[in-house]
C-alpha positions as YAML, in Angstrom:
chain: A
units: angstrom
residues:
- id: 1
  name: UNK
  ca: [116.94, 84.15, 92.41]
- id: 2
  name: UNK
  ca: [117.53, 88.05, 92.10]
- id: 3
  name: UNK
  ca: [114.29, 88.98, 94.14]
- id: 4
  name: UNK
  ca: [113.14, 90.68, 96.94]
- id: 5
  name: UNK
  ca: [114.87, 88.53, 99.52]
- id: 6
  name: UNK
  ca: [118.30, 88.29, 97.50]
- id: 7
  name: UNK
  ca: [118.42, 92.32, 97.44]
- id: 8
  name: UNK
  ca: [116.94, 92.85, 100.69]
- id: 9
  name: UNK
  ca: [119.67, 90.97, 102.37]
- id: 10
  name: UNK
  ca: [122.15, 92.72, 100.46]
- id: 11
  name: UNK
  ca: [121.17, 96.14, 101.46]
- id: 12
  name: UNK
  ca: [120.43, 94.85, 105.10]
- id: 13
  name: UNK
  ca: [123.90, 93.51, 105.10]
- id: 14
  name: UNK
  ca: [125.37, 96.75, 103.60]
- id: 15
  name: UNK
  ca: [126.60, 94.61, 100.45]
- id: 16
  name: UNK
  ca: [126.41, 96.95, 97.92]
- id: 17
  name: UNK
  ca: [129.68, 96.76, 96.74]
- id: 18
  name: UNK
  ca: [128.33, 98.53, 92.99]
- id: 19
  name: UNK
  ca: [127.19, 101.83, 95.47]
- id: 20
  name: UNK
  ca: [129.40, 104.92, 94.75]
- id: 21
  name: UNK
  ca: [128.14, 107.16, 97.08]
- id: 22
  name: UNK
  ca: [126.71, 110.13, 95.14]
- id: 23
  name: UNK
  ca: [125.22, 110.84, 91.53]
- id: 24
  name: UNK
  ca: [128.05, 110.14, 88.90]
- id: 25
  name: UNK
  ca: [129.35, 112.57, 86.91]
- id: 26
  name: UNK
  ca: [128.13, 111.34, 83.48]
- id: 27
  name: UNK
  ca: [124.64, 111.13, 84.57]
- id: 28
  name: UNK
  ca: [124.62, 114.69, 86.49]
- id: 29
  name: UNK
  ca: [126.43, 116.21, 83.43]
- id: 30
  name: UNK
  ca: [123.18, 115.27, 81.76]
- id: 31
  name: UNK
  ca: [121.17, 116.53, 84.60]
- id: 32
  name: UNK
  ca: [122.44, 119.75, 84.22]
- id: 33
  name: UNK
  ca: [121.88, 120.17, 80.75]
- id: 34
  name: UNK
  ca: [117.82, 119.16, 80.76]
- id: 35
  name: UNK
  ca: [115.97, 122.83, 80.62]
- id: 36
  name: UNK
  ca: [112.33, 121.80, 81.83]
- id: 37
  name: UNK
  ca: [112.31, 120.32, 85.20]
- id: 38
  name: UNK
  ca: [108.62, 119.45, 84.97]
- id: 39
  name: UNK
  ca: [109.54, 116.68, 83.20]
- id: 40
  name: UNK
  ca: [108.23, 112.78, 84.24]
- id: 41
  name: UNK
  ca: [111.25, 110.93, 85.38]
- id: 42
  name: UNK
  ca: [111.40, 107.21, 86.32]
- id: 43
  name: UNK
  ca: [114.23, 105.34, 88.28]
- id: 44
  name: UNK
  ca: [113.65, 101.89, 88.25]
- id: 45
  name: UNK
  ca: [116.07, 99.78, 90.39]
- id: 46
  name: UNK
  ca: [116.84, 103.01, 91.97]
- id: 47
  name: UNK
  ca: [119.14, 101.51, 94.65]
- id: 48
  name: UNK
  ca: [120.34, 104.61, 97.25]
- id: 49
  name: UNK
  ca: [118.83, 106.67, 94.40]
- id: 50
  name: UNK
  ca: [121.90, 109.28, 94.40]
- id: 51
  name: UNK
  ca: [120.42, 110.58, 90.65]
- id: 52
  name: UNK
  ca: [117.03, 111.12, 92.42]
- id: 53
  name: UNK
  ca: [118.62, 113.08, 95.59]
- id: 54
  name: UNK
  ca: [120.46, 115.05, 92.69]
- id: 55
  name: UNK
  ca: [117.24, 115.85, 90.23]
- id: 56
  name: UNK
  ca: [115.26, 116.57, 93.39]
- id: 57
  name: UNK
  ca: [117.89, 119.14, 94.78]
- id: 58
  name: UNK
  ca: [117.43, 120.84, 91.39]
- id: 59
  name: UNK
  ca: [114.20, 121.23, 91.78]
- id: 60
  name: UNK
  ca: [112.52, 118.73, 89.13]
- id: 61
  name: UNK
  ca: [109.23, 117.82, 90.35]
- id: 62
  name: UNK
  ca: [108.39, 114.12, 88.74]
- id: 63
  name: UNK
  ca: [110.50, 111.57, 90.24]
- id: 64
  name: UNK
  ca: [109.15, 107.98, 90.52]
- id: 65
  name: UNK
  ca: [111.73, 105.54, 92.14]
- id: 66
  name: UNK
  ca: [111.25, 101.71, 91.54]
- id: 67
  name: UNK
  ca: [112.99, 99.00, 93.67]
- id: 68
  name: UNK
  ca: [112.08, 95.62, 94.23]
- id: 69
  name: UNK
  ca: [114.13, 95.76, 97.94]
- id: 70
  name: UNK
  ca: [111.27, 96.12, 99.95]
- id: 71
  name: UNK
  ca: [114.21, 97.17, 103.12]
- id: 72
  name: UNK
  ca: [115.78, 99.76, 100.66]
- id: 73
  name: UNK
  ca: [112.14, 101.32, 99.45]
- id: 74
  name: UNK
  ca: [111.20, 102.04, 103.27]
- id: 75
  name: UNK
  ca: [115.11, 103.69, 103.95]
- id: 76
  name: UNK
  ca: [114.29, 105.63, 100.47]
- id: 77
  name: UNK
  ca: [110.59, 106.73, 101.76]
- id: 78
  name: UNK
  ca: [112.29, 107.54, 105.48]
- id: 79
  name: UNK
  ca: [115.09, 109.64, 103.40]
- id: 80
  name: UNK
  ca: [113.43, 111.67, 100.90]
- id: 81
  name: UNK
  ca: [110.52, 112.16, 103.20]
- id: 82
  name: UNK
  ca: [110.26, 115.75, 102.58]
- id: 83
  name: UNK
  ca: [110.25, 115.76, 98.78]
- id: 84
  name: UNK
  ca: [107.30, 112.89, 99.19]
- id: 85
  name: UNK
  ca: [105.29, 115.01, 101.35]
- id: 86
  name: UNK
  ca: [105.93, 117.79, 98.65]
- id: 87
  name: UNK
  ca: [104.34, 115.26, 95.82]
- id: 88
  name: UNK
  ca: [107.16, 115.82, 94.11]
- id: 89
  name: UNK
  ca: [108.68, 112.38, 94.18]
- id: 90
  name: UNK
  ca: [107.82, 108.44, 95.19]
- id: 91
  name: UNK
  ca: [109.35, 105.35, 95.64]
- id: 92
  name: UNK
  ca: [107.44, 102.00, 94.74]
- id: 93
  name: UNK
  ca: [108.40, 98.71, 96.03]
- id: 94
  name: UNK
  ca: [107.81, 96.94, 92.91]
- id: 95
  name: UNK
  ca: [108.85, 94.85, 90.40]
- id: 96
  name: UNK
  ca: [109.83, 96.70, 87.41]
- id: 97
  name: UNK
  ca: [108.60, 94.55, 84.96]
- id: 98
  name: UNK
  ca: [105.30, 94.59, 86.47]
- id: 99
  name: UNK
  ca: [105.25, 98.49, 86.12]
- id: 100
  name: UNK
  ca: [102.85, 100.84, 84.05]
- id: 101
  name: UNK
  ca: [103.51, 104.76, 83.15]
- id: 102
  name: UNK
  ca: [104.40, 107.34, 80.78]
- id: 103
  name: UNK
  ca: [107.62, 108.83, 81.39]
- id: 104
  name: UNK
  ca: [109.80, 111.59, 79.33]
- id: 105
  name: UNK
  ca: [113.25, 110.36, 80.61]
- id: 106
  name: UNK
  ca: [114.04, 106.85, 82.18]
- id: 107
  name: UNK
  ca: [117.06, 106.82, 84.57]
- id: 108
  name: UNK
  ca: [119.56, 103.94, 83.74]
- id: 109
  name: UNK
  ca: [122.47, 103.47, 86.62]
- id: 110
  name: UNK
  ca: [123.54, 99.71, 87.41]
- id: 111
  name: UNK
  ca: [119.70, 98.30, 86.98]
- id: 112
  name: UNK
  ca: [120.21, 96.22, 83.57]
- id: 113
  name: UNK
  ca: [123.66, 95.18, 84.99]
- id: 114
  name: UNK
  ca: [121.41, 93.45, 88.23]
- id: 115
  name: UNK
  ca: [119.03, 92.06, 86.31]
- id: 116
  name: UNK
  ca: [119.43, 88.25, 84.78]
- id: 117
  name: UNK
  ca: [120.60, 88.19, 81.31]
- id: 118
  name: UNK
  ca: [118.78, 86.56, 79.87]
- id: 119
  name: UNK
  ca: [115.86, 89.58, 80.65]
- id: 120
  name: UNK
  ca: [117.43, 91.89, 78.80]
- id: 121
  name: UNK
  ca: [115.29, 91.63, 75.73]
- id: 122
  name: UNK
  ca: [112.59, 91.93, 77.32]
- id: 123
  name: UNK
  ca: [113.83, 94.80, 79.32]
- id: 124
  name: UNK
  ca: [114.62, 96.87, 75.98]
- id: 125
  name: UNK
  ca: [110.89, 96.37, 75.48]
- id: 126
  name: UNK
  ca: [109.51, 97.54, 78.90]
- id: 127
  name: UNK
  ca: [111.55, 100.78, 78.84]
- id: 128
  name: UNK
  ca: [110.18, 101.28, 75.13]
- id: 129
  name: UNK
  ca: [106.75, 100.68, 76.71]
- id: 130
  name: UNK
  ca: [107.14, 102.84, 79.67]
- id: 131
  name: UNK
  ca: [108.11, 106.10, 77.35]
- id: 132
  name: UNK
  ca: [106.47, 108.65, 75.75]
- id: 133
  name: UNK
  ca: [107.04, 109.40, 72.18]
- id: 134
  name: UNK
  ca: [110.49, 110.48, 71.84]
- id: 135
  name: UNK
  ca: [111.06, 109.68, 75.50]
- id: 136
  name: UNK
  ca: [114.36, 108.92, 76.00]
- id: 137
  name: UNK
  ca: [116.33, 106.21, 77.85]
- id: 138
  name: UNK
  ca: [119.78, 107.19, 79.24]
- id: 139
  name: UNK
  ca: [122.11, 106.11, 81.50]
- id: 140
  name: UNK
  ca: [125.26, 103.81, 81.86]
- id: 141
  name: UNK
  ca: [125.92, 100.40, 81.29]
- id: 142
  name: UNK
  ca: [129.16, 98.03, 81.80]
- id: 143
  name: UNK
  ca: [131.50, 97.58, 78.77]
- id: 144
  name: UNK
  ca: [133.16, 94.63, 80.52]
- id: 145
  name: UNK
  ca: [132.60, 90.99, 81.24]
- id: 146
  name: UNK
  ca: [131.99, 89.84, 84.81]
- id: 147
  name: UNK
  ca: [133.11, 85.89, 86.40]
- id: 148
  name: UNK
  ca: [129.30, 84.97, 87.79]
- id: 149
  name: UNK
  ca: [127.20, 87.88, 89.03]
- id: 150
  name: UNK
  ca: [125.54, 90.59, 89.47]
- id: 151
  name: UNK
  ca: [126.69, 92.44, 88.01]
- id: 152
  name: UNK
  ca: [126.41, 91.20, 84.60]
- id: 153
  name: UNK
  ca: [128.52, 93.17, 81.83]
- id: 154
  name: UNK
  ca: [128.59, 93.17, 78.42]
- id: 155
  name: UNK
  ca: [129.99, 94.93, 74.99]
- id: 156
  name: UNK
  ca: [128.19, 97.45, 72.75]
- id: 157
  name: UNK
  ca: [127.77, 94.81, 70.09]
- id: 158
  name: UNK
  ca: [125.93, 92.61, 72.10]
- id: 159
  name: UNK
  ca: [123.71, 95.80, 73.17]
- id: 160
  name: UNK
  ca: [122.68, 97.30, 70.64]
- id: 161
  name: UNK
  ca: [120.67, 94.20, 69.14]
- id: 162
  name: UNK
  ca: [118.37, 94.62, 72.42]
- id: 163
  name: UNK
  ca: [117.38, 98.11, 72.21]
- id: 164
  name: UNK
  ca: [117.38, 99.01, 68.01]
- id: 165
  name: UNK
  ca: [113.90, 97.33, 67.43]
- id: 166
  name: UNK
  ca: [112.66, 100.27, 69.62]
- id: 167
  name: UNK
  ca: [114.95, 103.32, 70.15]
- id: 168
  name: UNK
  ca: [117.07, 105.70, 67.96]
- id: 169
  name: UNK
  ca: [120.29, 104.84, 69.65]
- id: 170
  name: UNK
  ca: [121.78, 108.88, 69.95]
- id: 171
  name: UNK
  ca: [124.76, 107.76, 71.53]
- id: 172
  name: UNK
  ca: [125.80, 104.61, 72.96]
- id: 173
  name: UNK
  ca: [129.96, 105.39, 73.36]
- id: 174
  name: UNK
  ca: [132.49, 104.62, 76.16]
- id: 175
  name: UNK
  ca: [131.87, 107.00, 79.05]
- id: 176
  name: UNK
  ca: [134.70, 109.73, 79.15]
- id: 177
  name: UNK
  ca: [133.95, 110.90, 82.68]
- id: 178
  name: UNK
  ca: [133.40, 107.71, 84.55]
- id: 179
  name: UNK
  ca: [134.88, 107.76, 88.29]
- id: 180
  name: UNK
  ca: [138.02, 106.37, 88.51]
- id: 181
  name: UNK
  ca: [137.05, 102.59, 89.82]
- id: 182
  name: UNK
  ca: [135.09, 102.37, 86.65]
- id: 183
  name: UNK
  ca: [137.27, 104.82, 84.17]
- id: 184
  name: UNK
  ca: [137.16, 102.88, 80.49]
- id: 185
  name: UNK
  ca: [134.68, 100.22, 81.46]
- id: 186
  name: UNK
  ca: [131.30, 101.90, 81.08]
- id: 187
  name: UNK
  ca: [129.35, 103.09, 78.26]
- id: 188
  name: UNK
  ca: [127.22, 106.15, 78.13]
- id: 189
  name: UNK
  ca: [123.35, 105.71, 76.66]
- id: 190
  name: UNK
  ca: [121.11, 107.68, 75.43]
- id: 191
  name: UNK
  ca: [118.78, 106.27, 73.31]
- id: 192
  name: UNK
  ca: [115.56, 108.18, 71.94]
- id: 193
  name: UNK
  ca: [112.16, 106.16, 71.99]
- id: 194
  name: UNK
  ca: [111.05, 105.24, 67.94]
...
């Protein structure tokens, strides 16, 4: 069961194998390029939340951060402390399925490849949920198969039948600046809220 426990243990156990260490390129080239940092921004299965230390360092002032590791939330409350205090960010142990809120821009990097398969329908339809009109979703996801998991991969085709019922899919391509350990197998999203 991919719950609290199961992550907890990971992180505890410093098995986090899918942890590169800082915000990836693809994601902070998209950063860089957003013009209104009072926009709502929500991270759900934020991990060591690398994207969040990034947007926060820029000076966006909306960040909500959603784990369901209750070990990693209390390292991510102890870490970004400061920007907490400041009200510009917080980190919910929760599950993310079990989440409300209106957000402009939902953060996707290596949450839909933890989650069981077999959710990802219903994931489409909770980020859908959790956006505001032309919110968008964006992010990466794994254009490979995986033997077992997490992660779980996956192809474009099989994709795009999960999230056309609700988004304008902008661009859904293969990633051109992935880091190297992951250079050709990842594609980059962003996908516009119907």
């Amino acid at each position: 069961m991919l719950n609290d426990q199961y992550w907890s243990e990971r992180y505890a156990k410093s098995q986090t194998g899918w942890d590169v260490g800082n915000v990836s390129p693809a994601l902070k080239a998209y950063f860089d390029q957003l013009s209104t940092q009072s926009i709502s921004i929500l991270i759900p299965g934020c991990g060591n939340a690398y994207e969040a230390e990034y947007l926060l360092q820029q000076g966006f002032t909306d960040v909500i951060l959603i784990d369901i590791s209750g070990v990693l939330v209390l390292n991510l409350q102890e870490k970004l402390k400061d920007y907490i205090e400041k009200g510009v960010c917080r980190v919910i142990h929760q599950d993310f399925f079990e989440h409300s809120g209106s957000y402009d821009l939902i953060v996707e990097q290596t949450f839909f490849c933890a989650i069981d398969p077999t959710l990802r329908p219903k994931y489409a339809e909770k980020m859908s949920e959790l956006l505001k009109p032309t919110g968008h979703l964006v992010g990466l996801l794994f254009d490979r198969e995986f033997v077992g998991g997490p992660p779980f991969g996956g192809t474009k085709e099989e994709y795009i039948p999960y999230f056309s019922p609700y988004f304008d899919l902008k661009t859904i391509e293969r990633c051109t600046n992935s880091i190297p350990p992951r250079a050709g197998s990842e594609l980059f999203i962003n996908l516009k809220k119907y």
